[in-house]
N, C-alpha and C positions, 0 to 999 in steps of 0.2 A: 853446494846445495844447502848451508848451514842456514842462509835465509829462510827455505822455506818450513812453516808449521804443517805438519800434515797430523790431519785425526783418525783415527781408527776404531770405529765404529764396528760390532763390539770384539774386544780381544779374544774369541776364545781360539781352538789350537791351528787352525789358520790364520787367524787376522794377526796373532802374537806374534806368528815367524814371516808374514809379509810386511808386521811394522816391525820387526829386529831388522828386515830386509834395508827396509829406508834409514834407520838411523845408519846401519852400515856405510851409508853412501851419503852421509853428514846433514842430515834434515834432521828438524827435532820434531819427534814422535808424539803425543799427548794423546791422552784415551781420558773419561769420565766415567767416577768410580759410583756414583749414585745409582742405589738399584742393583747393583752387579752384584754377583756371588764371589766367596771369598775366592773359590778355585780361578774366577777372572782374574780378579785383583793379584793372586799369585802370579798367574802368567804373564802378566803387563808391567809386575815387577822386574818379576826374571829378565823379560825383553827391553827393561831400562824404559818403561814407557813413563812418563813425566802426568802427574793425574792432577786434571784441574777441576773435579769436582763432580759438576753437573753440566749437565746438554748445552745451556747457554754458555756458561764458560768458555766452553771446548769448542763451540762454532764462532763464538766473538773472537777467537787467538787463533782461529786455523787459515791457512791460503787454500788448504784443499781439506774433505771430507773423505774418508776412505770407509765404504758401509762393505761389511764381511759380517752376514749373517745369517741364520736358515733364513730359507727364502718364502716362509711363510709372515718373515717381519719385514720382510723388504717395504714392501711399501708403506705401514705404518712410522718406520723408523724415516725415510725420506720425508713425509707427511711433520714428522717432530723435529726435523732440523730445518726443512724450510717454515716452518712457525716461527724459526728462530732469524728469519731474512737472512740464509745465509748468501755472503753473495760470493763467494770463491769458486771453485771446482769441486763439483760432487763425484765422485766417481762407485758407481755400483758395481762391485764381485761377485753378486752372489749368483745361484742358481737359477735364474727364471727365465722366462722365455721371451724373446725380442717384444712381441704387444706389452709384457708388466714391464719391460725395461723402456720401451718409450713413454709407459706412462707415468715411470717414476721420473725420466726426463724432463715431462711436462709440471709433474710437481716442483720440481726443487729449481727449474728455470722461473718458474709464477713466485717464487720466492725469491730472483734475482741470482742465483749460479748459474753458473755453466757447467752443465750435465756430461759426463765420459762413461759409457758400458762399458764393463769390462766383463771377465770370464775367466776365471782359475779352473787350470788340467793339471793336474798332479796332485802328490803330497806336499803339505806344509813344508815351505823351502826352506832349504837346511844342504850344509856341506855332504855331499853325495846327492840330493834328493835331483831330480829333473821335475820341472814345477814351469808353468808358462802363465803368464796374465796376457790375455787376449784383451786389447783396446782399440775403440772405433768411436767417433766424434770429435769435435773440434775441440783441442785441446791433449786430444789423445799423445800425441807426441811428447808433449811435456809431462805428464806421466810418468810417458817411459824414462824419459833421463830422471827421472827423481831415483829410480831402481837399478841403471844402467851400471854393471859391473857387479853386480849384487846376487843371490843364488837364485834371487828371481828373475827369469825368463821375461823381458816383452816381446811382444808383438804386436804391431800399428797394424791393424786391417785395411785396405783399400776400399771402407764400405760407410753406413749412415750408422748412424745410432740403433743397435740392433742386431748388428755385425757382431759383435762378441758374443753376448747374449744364444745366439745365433748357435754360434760353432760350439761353446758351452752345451747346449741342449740336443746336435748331434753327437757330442762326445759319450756324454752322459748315458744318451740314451740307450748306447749299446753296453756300455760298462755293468752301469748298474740298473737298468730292464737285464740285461743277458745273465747276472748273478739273480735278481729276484725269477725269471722266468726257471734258472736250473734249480734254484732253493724249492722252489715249488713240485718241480719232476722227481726230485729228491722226495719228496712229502708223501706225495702221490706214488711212488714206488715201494715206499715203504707202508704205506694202508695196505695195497695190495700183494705185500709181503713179498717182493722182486727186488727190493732194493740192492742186496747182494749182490745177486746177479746182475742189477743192472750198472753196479760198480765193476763188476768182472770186466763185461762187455766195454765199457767205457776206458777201463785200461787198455782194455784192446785194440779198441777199434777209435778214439774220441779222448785219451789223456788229459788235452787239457780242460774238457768239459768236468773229468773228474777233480782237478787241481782246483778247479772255479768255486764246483760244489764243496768246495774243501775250505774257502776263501771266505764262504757266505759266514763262518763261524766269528773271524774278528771284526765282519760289518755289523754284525746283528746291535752292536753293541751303538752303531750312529744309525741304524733303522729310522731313528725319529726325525734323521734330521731329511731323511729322503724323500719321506713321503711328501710334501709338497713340492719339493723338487717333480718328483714323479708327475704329482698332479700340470707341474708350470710346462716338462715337456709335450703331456698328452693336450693340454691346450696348445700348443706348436703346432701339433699336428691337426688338430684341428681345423685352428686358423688358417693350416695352409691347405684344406681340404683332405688331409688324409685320414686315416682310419686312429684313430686315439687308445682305441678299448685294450692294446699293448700294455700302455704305461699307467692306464688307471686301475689293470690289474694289480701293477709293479706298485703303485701303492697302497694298495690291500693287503699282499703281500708282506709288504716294511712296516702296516698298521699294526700287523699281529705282534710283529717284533718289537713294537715299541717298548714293551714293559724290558727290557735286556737295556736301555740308558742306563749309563752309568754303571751297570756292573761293573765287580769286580775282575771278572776273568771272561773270557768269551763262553757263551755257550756253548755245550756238546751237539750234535746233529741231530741228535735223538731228540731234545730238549726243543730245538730249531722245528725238527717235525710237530713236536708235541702242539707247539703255538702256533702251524700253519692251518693245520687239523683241528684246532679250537679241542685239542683231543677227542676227536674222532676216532672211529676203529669200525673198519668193516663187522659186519654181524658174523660171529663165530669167532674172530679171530682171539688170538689172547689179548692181554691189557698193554695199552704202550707200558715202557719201562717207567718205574718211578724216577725220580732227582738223583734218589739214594740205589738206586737198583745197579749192580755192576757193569761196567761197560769195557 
């Protein structure tokens, strides 16, 4: 696989260990450092990625584009490489829903590639991690051998362009809808000053609902990167005639938490309520805790 260039489209702590994945298995890797933050650049060091610059660069020297980004730039970022006539393999990772994934298809084919969905389930692959890239379209296959024997997982769907996208958007949807919908009963338990006891009961009778609400504290920290995602699968639903208003809560939800990027440490739950609440407090009650207030 030493022929082929693959690009990765932007490195941050996914795309850095799906393109450590590929050079693994002897492709040469390159990312473009124009624009990027220095914390990029770090990580696309660390992963030996080869930096050629800027966009055009990087799309004139590639066989394939690898786009790994929130999925609120997904289609602008397809939009700037096919400006650039890419004509190799595009293939998209991120989060959105089969309609944005055929439509980035139809972009970056008007620009002469050939379009692959894909769909990441897991953590950024890494020895121990279990991580799968789900791929559907023509080309799919060859993808997967660029990865094959690598900590990243393929899977070739039996389906159209859409297919990953697809399964992506039910995986998600319960992972992280079911952490923002408990983050929230958390919230609301504690206005109404039950939250205790509604931890009691959940030991009791629901463990791991208490474990989840427990979990919401090291996501708060990628909240921002969810909320569109949220918004891409309540349009799923949508479009397939189901009820939406789930996951456009789930991103109200992950709105509040946006200010928590990039923290240092993860938030407290207290902290977590404070921003679901807009700091709210039922009438009477006492004041939420401050930052500095003991816990």
């Amino acid at each position: 696989m030493a022929e082929l260039t693959l690009a990765v489209l932007h490195p941050g702590e996914m795309g850095a260990a799906v393109a450590a994945c590929a050079r693994s298995r002897g492709a040469r890797v390159v990312w473009a450092s124009e624009a990027r933050s220095a914390a990029t650049h770090a990580r696309a060091t660390a992963a030996g990625l080869r930096d050629l610059g800027t966009l055009g660069a990087l799309v004139e020297a590639s066989d394939v584009v690898l786009a790994v980004c929130p999925p609120h730039g997904a289609l602008d970022l397809a939009r700037a490489v096919a400006g650039h006539r890419f004509r190799g393999i595009y293939v998209d990772a991120n989060a959105v829903s089969p309609d944005t994934a055929r439509q980035i298809g139809v972009i970056v084919e008007a620009g002469g590639a050939t379009f692959v969905d894909g769909g990441i389930v897991g953590p950024p692959p890494g020895a121990g991690a279990s991580t799968r890239l789900y791929l559907s379209g023509k080309d799919a296959e060859r993808i997967a051998t660029a990865f094959a024997g690598s900590h990243l997982h393929t899977v070739v769907l039996d389906g159209p362009v859409g297919a990953a996208s697809a399964l992506k958007v039910c995986y998600a949807a319960w992972t992280k809808g079911a952490n923002a919908l408990v983050a929230a009963i958390r919230a609301l338990a504690a206005r109404e000053a039950v939250d205790r006891i509604l931890a009691d009961e959940w030991q009791l009778s629901q463990p791991d609902l208490l474990k989840r609400s427990e979990g919401v504290r090291p996501s708060a920290r990628k909240a921002w990167r969810w909320i569109a995602e949220m918004e891409e699968i309540a349009a799923a639903f949508a479009s397939a005639g189901l009820p939406d208003g789930f996951h456009r809560a789930a991103a109200q939800v992950y709105r509040r938490l946006e200010p928590y990027k990039d923290a240092a440490s993860p938030p407290t739950l207290e902290a977590i309520t404070r921003s679901l609440l807009l700091d709210a407090a039922p009438e009477g009650a006492a004041d939420a805790p401050s930052e500095n207030s003991p816990r």
